[in-house]
Residue, then its C-alpha position, 0 to 999 in steps of 0.5 A: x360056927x364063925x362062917x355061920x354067925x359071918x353069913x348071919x351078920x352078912x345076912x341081916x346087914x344086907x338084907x335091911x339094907x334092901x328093905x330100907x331102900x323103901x325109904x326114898x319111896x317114903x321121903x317122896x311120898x312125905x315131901x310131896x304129900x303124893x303117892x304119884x309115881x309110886x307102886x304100893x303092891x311091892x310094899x304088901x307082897x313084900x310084907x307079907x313074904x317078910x311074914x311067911x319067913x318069919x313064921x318059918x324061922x319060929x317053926x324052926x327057932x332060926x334067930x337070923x330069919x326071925x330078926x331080919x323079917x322082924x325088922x322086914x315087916x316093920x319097915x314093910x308096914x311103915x311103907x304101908x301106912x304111910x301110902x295109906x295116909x297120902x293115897x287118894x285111892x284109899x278104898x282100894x290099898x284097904x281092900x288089897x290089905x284086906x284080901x292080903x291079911x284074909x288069904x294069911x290067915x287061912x294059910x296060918x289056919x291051914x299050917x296051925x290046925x290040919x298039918x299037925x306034925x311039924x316037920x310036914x309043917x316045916x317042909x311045906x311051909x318052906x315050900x311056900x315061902x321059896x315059890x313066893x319069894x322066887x315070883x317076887x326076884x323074878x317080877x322085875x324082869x317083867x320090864x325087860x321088854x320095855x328095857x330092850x323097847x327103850x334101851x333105858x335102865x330108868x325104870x331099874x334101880x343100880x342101888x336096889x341090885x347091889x342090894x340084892x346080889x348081896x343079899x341073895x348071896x348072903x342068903x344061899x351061903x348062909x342056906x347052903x351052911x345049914x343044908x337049908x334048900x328051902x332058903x337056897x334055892x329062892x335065893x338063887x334066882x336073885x343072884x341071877x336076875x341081878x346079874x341080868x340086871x347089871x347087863x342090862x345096866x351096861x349094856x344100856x344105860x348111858x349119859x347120867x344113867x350110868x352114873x346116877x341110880x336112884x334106889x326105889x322099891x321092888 
């Protein structure tokens, strides 16, 4: 039970931890009164994941998923109003919100009125989840080629990647205590595409690159 409630605390640490990294993306937008050079889809995929998996931690009265996606999708919709706000394109955020908020409440109507027996619930909603969150670890690697193109890592944040090995571990440790495979194995491709990351940090970056690493959201 100590190793559990460690993993928890490791888990809700690290894990805020990598969502508040969203908080430089937020001061830029304040102070330059901009969205320029700041990606929104991140924020919303993000968000809705945070609410995936706090759905998930209810249906299985998982206190440690429940907290740190609480807190997830606060942050989450902070990021996203604040865009909102400073966006000259706000027709367009509206709409990817909109569309974002339709297909989650046609998944919670799926789960909440034609699978009726909660352990099928549980089972496919875990499958959901990890297939969404394994797309959201393994997307940064799209820049790899432009990486390799420019031998440069500064598209790349070295904060946000000790942020996400620690996290990811945490969280299959913590998956692995529970004998929980839909939260192990989601988390495994994290670990992984950080240490890809961290590669490609050594193998790249140079000059300032190596010593200053600005957090951005991914």
């Amino acid at each position: 039970m100590e190793t559990l409630q460690m993993l928890s605390w490791c888990c809700l640490v690290f894990t805020i931890w990598m969502f508040s990294t969203g908080l430089s993306d937020l001061r830029r937008m304040i102070s330059g009164n901009s969205t320029d050079n700041i990606q929104f889809l991140p924020f919303l995929s993000t968000a809705v994941n945070n609410l995936g998996w706090l759905y998930y931690g209810q249906l299985k009265g998982d206190w440690t998923l429940i907290t740190v996606n609480s807190i997830g999708v606060i942050l989450q919709i902070s990021y996203i109003l604040a865009y909102l706000y400073f966006s000259t394109e706000k027709f367009q955020v509206v709409s990817k919100v909109a569309f974002a908020g339709a297909v989650l409440a046609i998944v919670y109507l799926y789960f909440t009125m034609l699978v009726l027996d909660a352990e099928q619930r549980l089972n496919k909603l875990g499958l959901l989840c990890s297939a969404f969150t394994i797309s959201m670890y393994l997307s940064p690697l799209a820049d790899l080629a432009k990486i390799v193109r420019t031998r440069s890592t500064k598209c790349l944040s070295f904060s946000l990647t000790v942020a996400t090995i620690l996290t990811s571990t945490s969280w299959t440790l913590y998956g692995l205590q529970l004998s929980d495979y839909y939260i192990v194995v989601p988390n495994v491709p994290g670990i992984l595409t950080s240490l890809v990351r961290f590669w490609l940090f050594w193998s790249y970056a140079s000059g300032q690159d190596k010593y200053t690493y600005r957090p951005v959201q991914a």
